[in-house]
C-alpha positions as a LaTeX table, in Angstrom:
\begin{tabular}{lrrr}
\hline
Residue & $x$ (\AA) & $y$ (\AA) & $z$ (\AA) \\
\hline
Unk1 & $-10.89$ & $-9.80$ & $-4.92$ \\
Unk2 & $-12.64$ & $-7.59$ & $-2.30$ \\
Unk3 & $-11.00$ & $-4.27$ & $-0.98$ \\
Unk4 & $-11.50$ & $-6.21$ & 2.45 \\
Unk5 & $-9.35$ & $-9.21$ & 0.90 \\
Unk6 & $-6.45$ & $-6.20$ & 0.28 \\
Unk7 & $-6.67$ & $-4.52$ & 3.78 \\
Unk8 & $-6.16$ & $-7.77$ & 5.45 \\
Unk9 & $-2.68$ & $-8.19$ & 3.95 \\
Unk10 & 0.94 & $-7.05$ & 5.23 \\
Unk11 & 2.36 & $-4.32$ & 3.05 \\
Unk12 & 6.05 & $-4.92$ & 2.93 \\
Unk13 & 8.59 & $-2.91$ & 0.93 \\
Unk14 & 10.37 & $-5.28$ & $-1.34$ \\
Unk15 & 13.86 & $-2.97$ & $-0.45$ \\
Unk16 & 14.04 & $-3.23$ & 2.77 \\
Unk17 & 11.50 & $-5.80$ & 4.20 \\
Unk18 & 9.49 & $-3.22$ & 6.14 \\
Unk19 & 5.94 & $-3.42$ & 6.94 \\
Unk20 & 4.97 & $-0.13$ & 5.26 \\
Unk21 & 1.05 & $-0.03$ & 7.18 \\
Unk22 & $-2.39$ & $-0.73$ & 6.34 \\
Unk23 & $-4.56$ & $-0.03$ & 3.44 \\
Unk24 & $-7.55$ & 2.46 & 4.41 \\
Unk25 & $-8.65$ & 3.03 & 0.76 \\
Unk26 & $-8.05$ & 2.90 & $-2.85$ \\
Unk27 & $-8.15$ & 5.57 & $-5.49$ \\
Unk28 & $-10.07$ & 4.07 & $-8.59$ \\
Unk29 & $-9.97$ & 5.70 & $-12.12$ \\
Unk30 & $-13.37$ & 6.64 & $-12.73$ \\
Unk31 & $-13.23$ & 6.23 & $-16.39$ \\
Unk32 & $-12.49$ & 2.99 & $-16.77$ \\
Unk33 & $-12.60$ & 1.64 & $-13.30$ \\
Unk34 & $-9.14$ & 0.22 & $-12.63$ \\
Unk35 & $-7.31$ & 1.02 & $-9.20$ \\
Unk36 & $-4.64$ & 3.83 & $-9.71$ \\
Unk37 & $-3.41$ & 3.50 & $-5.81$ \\
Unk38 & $-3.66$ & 2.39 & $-2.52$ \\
Unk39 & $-4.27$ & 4.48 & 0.43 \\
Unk40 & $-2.28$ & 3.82 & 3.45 \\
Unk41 & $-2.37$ & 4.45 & 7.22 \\
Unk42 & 1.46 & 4.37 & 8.06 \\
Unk43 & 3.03 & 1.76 & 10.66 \\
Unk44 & 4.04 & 3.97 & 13.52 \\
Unk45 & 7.54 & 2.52 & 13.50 \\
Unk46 & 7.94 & 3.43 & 9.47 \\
Unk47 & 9.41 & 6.61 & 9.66 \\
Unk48 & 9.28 & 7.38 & 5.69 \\
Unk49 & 5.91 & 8.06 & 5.83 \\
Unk50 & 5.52 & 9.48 & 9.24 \\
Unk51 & 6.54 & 12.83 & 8.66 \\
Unk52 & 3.84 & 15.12 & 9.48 \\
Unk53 & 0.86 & 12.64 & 7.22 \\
Unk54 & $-1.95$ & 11.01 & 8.00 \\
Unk55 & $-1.73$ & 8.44 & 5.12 \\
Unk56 & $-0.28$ & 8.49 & 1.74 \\
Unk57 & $-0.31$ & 6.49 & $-2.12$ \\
Unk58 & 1.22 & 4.03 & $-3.34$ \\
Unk59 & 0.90 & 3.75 & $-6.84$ \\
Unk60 & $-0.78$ & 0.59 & $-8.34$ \\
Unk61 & 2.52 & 0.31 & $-10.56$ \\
Unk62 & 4.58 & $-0.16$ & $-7.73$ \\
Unk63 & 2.84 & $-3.52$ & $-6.72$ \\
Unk64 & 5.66 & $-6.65$ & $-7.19$ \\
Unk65 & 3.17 & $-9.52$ & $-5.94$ \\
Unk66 & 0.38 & $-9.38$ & $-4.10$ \\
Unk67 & 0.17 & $-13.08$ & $-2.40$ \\
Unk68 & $-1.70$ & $-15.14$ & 0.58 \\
Unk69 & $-0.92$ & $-13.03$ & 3.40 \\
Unk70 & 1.30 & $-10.07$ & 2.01 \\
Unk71 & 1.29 & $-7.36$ & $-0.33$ \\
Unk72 & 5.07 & $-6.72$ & $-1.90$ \\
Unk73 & 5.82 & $-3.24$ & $-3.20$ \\
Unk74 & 8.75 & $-1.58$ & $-4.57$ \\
Unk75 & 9.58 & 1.95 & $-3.45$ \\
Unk76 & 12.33 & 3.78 & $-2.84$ \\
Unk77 & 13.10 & 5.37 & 0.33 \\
\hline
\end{tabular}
């Protein structure tokens, strides 16, 4: 899979059914290459991440299911 498949995907939080925002990047351990995150430009109407930051991490660990069209996470607000 191709970081372009991943930013073409919904992020939704798994709590609360959100659409968390878009992925911009990923952060990818340089020592053995596996992803450690994904960067995210917040949804303007997701007001956990909107306070005062540009983008933020979610950590590759708290990835449910990443299917067709969505990408399911699990964090807690």
């Amino acid at each position: 899979m191709k970081l372009s498949d991943l930013q073409n995907k919904y992020i939704i939080n798994v709590n609360d059914g959100k659409n968390i925002g878009n992925i911009i990047d990923v952060k990818i351990d340089e020592r053995n290459g596996t992803i450690l995150s994904l960067v995210i430009e917040p949804n303007k109407n997701f007001s956990f991440f909107s306070k005062g930051k540009l983008d933020t991490e979610i950590s590759w660990n708290s990835i449910e299911k990443i299917g067709e069209d969505v990408i399911l996470v699990n964090i807690s607000l």
